[in-house]
C-alpha positions as CSV (number, residue, x, y, z in Angstrom):
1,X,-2.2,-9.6,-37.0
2,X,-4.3,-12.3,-35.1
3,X,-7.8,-11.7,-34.4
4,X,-6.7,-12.4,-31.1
5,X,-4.7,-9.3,-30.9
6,X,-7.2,-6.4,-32.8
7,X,-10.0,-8.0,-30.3
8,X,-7.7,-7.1,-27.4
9,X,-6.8,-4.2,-29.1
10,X,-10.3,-2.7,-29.7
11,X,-11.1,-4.2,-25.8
12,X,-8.1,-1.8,-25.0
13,X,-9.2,0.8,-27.0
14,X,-12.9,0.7,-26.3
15,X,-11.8,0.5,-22.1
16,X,-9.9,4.2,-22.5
17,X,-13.0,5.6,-24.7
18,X,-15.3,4.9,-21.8
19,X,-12.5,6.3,-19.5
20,X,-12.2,9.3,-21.2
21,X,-16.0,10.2,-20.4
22,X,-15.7,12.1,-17.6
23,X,-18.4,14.1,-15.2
24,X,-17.6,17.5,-17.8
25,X,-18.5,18.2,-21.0
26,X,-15.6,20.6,-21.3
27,X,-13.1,17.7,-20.2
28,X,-15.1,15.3,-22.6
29,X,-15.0,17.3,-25.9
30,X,-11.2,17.7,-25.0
31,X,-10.7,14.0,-24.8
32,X,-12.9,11.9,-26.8
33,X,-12.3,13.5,-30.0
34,X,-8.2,13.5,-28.9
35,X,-8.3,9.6,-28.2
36,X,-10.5,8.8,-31.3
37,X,-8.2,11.1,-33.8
38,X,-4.9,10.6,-32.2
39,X,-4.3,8.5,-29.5
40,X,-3.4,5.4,-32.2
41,X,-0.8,8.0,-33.4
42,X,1.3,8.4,-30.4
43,X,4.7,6.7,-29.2
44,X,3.8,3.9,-26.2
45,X,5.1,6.4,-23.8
46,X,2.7,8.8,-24.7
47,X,-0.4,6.3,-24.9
48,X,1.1,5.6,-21.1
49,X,1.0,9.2,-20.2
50,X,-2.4,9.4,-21.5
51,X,-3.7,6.7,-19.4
52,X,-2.2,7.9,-16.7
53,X,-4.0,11.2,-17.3
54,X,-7.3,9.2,-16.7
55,X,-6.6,8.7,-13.3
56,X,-6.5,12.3,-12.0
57,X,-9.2,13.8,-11.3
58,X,-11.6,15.6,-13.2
59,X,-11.5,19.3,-10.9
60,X,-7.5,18.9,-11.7
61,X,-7.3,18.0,-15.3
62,X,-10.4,20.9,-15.7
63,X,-7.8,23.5,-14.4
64,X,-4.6,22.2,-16.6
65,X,-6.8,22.5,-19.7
66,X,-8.4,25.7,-19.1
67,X,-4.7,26.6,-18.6
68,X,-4.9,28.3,-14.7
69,X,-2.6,25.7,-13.4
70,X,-0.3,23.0,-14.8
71,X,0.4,19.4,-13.4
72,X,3.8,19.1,-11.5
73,X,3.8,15.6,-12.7
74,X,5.9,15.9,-15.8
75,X,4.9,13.4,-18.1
76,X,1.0,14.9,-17.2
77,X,2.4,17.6,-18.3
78,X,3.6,16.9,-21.3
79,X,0.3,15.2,-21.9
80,X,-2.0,18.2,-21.1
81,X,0.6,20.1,-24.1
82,X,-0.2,17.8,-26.8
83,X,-3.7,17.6,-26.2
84,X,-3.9,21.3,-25.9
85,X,-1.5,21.8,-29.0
86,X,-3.9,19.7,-30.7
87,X,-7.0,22.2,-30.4
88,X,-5.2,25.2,-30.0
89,X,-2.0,25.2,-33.0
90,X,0.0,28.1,-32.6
């Protein structure tokens, strides 16, 4: 792999981490940890669902994890499952 590549990578990387701090703690101890433990892990249409859960808002995404409403959106949704899978395991 170039250096080329991992710089972009970790450019990438470090550009969702700062994206993932949002204006609530509850929404950021929900995402950081999930994009620092498993984001590398996911298919490239799951990292695209993720990043395209960084653009709704933080009221929504508040109510989708505290589970009183879900996204219609179904790739959000399916995003908002993994992540709460992830702390909450059946």
């Amino acid at each position: 792999m170039s250096d080329t590549h991992e710089s972009k990578e970790h450019t990438e990387f470090h550009r969702l981490w700062w994206h993932s701090r949002r204006g609530m703690l509850e929404l950021d101890v929900l995402l950081i940890p999930f994009l620092e433990e498993a984001y590398r892990d996911l298919d490239p249409e799951d990292q695209a669902r993720y990043r395209k859960l960084l653009s709704c808002e933080d009221a929504d995404m508040f109510e989708w994890f505290m589970q009183r409403s879900q996204p219609d959106d179904p790739d959000l949704h399916r995003m908002v499952e993994i992540i709460l899978n992830r702390v909450q395991p059946d």
